[in-house]
C-alpha positions as CSV (number, residue, x, y, z in Angstrom):
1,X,0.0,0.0,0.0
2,X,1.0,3.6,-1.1
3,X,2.0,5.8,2.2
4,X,0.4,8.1,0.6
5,X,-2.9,6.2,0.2
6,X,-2.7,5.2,3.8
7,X,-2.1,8.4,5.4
8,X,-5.3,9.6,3.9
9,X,-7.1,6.6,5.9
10,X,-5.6,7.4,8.7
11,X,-6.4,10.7,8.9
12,X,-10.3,10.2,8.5
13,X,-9.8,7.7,11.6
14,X,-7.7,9.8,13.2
15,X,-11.5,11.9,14.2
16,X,-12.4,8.4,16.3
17,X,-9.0,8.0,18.0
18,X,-9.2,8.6,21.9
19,X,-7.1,11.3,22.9
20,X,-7.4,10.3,26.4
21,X,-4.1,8.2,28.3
22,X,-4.0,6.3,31.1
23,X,-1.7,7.5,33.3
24,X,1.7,5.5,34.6
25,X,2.2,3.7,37.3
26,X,5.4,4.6,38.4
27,X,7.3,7.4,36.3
28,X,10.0,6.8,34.3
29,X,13.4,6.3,35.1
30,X,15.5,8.5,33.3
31,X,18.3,6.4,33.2
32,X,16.4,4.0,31.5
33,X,16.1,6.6,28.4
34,X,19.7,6.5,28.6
35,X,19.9,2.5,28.2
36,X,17.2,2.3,25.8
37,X,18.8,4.9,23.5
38,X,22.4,3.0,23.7
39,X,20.9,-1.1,23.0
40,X,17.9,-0.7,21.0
41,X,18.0,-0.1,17.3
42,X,17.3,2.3,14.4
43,X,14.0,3.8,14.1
44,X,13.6,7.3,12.2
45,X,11.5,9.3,11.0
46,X,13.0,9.6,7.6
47,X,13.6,6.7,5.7
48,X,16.4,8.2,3.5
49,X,18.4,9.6,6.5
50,X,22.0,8.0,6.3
51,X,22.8,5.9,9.5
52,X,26.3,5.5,8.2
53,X,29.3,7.5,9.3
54,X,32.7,6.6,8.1
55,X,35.4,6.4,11.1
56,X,38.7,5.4,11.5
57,X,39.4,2.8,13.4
58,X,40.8,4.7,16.0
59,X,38.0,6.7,16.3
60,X,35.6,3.5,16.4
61,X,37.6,2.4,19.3
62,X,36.8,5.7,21.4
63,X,33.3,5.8,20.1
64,X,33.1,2.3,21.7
65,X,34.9,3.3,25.0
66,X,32.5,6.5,25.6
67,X,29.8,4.3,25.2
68,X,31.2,1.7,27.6
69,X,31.9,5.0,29.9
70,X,28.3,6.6,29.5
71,X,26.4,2.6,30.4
72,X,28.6,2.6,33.5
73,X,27.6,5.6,34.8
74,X,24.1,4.5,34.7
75,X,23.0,4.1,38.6
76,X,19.8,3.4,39.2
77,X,16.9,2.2,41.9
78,X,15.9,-0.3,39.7
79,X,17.9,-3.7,39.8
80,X,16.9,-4.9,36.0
81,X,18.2,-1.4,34.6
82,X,21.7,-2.2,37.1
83,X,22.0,-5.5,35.7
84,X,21.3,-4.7,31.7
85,X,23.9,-1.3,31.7
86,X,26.4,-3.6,33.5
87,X,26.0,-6.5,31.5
88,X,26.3,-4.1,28.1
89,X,29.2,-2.8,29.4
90,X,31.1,-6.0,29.6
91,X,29.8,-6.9,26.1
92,X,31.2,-3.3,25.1
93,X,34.5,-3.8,26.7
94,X,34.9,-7.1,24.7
95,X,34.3,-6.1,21.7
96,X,36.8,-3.2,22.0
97,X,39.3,-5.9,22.8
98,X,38.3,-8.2,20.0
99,X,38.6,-5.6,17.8
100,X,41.6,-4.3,18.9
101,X,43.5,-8.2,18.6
102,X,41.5,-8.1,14.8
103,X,44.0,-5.2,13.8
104,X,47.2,-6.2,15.1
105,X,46.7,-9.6,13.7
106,X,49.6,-10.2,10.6
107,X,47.1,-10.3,7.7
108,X,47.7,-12.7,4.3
109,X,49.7,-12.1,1.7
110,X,47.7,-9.4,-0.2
111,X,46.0,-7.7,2.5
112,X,49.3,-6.4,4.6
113,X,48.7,-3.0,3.1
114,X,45.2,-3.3,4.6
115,X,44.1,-2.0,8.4
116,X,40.4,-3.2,10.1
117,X,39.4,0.4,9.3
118,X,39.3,-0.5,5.8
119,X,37.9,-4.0,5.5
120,X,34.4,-2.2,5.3
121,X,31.3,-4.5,3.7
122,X,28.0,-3.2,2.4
123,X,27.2,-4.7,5.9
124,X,28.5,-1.7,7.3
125,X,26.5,0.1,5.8
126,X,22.8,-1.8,5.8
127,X,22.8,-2.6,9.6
128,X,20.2,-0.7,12.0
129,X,22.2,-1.5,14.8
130,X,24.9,0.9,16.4
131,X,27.1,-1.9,17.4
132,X,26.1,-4.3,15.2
133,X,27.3,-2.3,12.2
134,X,31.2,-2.3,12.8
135,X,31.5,-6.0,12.3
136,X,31.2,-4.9,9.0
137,X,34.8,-4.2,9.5
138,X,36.1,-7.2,9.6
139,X,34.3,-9.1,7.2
140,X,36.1,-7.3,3.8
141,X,39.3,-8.6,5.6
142,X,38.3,-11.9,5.7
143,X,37.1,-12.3,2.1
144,X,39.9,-10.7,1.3
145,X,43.4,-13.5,3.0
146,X,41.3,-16.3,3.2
147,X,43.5,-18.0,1.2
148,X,46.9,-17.4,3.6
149,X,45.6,-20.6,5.9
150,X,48.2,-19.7,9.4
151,X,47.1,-16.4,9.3
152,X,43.6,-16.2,8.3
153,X,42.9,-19.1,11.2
154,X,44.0,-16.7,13.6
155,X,41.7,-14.3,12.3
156,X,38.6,-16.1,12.1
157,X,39.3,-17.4,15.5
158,X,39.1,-13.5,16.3
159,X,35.9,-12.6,14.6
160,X,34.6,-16.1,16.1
161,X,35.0,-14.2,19.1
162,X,33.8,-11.1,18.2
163,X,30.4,-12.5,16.5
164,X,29.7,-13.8,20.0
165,X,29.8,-10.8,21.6
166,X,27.5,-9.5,19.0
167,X,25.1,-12.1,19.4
168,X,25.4,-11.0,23.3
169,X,24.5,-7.4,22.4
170,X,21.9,-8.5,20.5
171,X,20.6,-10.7,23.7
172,X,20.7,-7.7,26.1
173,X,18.9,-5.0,23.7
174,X,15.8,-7.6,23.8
175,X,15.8,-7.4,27.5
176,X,14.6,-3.4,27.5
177,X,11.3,-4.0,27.2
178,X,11.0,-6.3,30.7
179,X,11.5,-2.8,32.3
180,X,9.5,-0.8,29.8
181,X,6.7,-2.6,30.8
182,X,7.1,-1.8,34.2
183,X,6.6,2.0,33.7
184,X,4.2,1.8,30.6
185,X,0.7,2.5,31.1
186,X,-1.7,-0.2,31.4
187,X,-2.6,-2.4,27.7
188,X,-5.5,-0.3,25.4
189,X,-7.4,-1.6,22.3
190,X,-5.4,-0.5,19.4
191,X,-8.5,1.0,17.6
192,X,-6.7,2.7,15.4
193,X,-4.3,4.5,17.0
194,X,-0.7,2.8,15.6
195,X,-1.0,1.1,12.3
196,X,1.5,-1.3,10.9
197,X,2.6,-1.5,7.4
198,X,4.8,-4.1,6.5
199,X,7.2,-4.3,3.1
200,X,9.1,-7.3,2.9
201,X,12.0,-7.5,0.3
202,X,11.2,-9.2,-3.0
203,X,12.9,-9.4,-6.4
204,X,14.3,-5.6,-7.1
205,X,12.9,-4.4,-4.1
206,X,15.3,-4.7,-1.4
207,X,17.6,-6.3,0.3
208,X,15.7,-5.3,3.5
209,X,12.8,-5.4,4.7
210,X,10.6,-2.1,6.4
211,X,8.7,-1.9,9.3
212,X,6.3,1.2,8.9
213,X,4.6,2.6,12.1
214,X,1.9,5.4,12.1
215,X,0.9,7.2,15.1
216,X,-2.9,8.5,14.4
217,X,-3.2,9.9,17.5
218,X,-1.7,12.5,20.3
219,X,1.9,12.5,20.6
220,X,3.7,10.0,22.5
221,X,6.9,9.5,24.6
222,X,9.2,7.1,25.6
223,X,8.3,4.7,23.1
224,X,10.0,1.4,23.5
225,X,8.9,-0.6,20.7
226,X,9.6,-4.7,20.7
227,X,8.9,-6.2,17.2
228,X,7.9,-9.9,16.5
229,X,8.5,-11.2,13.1
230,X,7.2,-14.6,12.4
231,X,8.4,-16.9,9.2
232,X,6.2,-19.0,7.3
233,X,8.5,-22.4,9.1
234,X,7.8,-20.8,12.3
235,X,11.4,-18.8,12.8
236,X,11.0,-15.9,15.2
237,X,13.1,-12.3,15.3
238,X,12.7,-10.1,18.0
239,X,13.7,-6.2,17.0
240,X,13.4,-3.6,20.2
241,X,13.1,0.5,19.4
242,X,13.0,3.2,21.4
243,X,11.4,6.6,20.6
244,X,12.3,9.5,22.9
245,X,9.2,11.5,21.2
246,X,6.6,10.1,18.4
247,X,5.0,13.4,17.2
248,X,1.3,12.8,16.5
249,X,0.4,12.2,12.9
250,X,4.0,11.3,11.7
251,X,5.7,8.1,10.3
252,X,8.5,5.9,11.9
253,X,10.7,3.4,9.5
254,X,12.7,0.6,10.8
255,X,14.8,-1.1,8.3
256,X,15.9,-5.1,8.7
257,X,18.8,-5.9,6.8
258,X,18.7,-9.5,5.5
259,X,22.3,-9.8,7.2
260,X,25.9,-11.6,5.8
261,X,27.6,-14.5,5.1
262,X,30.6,-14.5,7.3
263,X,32.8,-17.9,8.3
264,X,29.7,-20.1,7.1
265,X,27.0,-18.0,9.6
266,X,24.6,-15.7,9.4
267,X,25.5,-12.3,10.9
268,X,23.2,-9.6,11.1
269,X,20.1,-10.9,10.2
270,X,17.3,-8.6,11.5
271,X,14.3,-10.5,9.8
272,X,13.0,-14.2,8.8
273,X,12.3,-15.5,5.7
274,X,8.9,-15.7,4.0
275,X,7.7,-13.1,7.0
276,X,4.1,-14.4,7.9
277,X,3.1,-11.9,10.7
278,X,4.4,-9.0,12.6
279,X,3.7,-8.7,16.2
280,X,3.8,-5.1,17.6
281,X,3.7,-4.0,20.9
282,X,4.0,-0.2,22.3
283,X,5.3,0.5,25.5
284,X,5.0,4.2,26.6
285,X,3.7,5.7,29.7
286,X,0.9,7.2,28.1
287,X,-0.1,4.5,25.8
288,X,0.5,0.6,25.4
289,X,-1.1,-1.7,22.9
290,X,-0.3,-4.7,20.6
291,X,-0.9,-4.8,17.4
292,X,-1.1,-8.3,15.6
293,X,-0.3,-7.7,11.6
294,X,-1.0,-10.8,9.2
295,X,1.7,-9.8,6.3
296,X,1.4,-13.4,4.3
297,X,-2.0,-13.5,2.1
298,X,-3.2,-10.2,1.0
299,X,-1.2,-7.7,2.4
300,X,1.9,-9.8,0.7
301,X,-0.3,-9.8,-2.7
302,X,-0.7,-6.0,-2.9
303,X,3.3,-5.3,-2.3
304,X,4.6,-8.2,-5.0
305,X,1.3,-6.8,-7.9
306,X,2.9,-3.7,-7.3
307,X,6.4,-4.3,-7.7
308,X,5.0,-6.1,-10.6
309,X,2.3,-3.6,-12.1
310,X,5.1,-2.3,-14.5
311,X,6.6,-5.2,-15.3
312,X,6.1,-5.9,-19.8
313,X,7.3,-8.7,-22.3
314,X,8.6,-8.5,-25.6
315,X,7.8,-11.5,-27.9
316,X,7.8,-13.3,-30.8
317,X,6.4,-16.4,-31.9
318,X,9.3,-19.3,-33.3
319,X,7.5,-21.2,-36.1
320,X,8.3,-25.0,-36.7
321,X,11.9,-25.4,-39.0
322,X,12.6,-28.9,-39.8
323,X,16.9,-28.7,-39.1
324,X,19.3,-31.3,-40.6
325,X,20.2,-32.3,-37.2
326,X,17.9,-31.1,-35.1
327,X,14.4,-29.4,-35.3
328,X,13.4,-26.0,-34.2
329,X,10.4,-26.5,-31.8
330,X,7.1,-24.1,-32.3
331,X,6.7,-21.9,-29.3
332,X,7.1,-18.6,-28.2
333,X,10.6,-16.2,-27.1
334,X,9.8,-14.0,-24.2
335,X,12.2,-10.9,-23.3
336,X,11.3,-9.4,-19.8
337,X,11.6,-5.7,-19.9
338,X,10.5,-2.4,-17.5
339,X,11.7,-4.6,-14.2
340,X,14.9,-5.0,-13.0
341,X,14.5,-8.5,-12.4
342,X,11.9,-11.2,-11.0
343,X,12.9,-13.9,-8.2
344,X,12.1,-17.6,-8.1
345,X,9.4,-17.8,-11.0
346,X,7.6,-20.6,-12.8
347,X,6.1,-19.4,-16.0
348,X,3.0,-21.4,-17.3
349,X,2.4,-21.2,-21.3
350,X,-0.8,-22.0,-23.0
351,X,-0.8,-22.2,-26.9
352,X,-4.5,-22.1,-28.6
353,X,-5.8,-22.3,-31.6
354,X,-9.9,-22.9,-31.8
355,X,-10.4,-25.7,-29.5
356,X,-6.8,-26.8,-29.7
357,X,-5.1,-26.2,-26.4
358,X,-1.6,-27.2,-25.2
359,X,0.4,-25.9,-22.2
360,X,3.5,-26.5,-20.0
361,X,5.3,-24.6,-17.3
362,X,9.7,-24.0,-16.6
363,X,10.9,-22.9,-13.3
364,X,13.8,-20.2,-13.1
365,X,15.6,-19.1,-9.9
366,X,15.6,-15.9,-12.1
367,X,14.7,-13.6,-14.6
368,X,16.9,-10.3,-15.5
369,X,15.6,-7.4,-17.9
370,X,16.7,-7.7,-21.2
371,X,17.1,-12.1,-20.8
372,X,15.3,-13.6,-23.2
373,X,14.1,-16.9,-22.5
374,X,12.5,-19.6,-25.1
375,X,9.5,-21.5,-24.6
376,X,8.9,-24.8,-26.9
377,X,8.2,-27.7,-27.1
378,X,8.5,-30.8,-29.0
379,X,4.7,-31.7,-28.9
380,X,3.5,-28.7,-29.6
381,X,2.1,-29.9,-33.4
382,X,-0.5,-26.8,-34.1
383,X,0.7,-23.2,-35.0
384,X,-1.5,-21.3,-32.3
385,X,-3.6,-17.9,-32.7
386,X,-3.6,-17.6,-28.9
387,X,-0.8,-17.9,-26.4
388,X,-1.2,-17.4,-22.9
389,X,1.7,-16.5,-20.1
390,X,1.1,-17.1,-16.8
391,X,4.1,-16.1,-14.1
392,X,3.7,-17.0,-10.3
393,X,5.9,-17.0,-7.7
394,X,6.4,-18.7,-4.2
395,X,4.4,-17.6,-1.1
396,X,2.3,-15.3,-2.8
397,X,-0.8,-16.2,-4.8
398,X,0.0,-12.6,-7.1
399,X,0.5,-13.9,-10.7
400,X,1.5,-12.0,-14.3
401,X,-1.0,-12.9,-17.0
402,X,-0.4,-11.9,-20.4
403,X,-2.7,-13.0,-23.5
404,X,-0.5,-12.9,-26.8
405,X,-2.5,-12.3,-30.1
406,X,-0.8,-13.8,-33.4
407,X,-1.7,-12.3,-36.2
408,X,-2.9,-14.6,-38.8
């Protein structure tokens, strides 16, 4: 759905929205903003805004030691705040070591000209977490020796090392919203306050996914924001946000990279394959809700019809030619233009001719613009007036039809 389309439904609801808030229990900690701001990830209010900024290593390293600095100074009354700053602070202070052993590793032959501060990835620049986004700079590193076997074992042992502190991180940030939920006001009917929109990434469109939140009614504060995407096979990722201020009437965008190949895992991966629903829960002191959001089916249909809508074949039919060796097979030679490109496919062709019908189907992993692909067959013993093209994909029940008129 267009945001455009669904801001304009939104703001006709937005007349039957309560303005009223319960109030908190207890008030927030402000410490807690502190925490939540540090572990949770990305969420902005601008979609194009650039998360990335280029350091040197150096600098990285400081970066990482004021943030160690700023969680330890985090005293509070509450024990679960205590526990997660101190626990992030360990985390911190071993990835600051890994990181340092990374760079005064010897590299390979061919990468001795190279320091960590240069062994950047498009990793680097994708992630939506703060810390998660400098193990992009190790992974160029590794692609780069891991031919040099003495050396580059050392090396992966390191970023062994440092992946498991990054799966710690990751641990600890999905523990903010145990104490979020302690200062949140009490659980509302979401009747149309927030409203989810969900675009998962799909052919050209991508690699991440985009979580879309709208806030049709007053402003809100302290926003911690926990994220449940499910996977058609039942895989879970959790995704926690925090929102100092959500202005009334106003977008948030949270973008899940697809993460990276590194040593035979999966790094980075904010999302789940084949996303089937999206489980949304607000904690604020003036607001809580969940917010259940079935993506698979419908929702999932309108995205891929239109990524599709522009999507446009050339063609020309291939007449029967008897050949000295072989034959050259009636059917019909498709070129796919006005898309970048279409994922895992099966294309279904129909040849008719009065009540004459014959059809098969081919399955691609792929299909760029400009390929041209040929569809024949052997059996086909008619020259058709009709030919029908059918394309459908996996998990979706969105299909291309096209109806082909030869002229006679």
């Amino acid at each position: 759905m267009s945001r455009f389309a669904l801001t304009l439904a939104l703001a006709l609801l937005g007349a039957f929205v309560l303005a009223g808030s319960s109030p908190p229990q207890k008030a927030l900690p402000p410490e807690y903003r502190m925490l939540a701001e540090i572990l949770s990830m990305d969420i902005r209010a601008n979609p194009k805004q650039n998360r990335n900024t280029k350091k040197k290593l150096d600098d990285l390293i400081e970066s990482l030691h004021n943030t160690a600095i700023e969680l330890n100074n985090i005293k509070s009354s509450d024990a679960q705040i205590n526990y997660i700053a101190s626990q992030s602070v360990a985390a911190v202070s071993d990835y600051i070591k890994h990181l340092k052993r990374l760079n005064s590793l010897p590299k390979p032959p061919g990468t001795a000209e190279l320091t960590a501060e240069l062994f950047v990835s498009s990793f680097l620049l994708r992630n939506p977490h703060p810390l998660f986004r400098l193990v992009g700079i190790v992974t160029g590193g590794y692609m780069r020796g891991r031919d040099a076997d003495d050396k580059q074992q050392a090396i992966n042992d390191e970023i062994n090392s440092l992946l498991k502190v990054v799966d710690e991180i990751d641990r600890i940030h999905r523990l903010l919203p145990r104490v979020a939920e302690k200062y949140a006001a009490p659980f509302s009917r979401n009747i149309g306050r927030i409203w989810v929109d969900f675009d998962e990434s799909w052919g050209p469109v991508g690699p991440d996914d985009w979580l879309c939140l709208y806030n049709n009614g007053p402003d809100l504060e302290d926003c911690t924001i926990l994220v449940e995407l499910k996977g058609a096979k039942g895989d879970v990722r959790k995704n926690v946000h925090f929102l100092r201020k959500w202005s009334s009437d106003s977008w948030q965008y949270a973008i899940y990279a697809p993460g990276e190949k590194v040593l035979d895992r999966m790094v980075g991966r904010m999302t789940v394959y084949n996303v089937d629903t999206v489980d949304v829960t607000i904690f604020s002191p003036q607001y809580s809700t969940k917010i259940h959001y079935v993506y698979s089916g419908a929702e999932k249909d309108k995205d891929i019809a239109d990524y599709c809508k522009d999507a446009t074949f050339k063609w020309r039919y291939q007449p029967f030619e008897a050949g000295i060796i072989w034959n050259t097979d009636r059917g019909v030679v498709l070129t796919l233009d006005k898309i970048a490109f279409i994922p895992k496919c099966r294309v279904d062709v129909t040849f008719k001719s009065g009540r004459q019908s014959k059809g098969w189907y081919w399955e691609f992993d792929q299909w760029k613009r400009g390929e041209t692909k040929t569809f024949s067959h052997r059996d086909l013993n008619f020259d058709p007036d009709t030919i029908e093209v059918t394309v459908s994909f996996p998990g979706t029940n969105h299909r291309i039809y096209r109806t082909l008129k030869l002229q006679q």
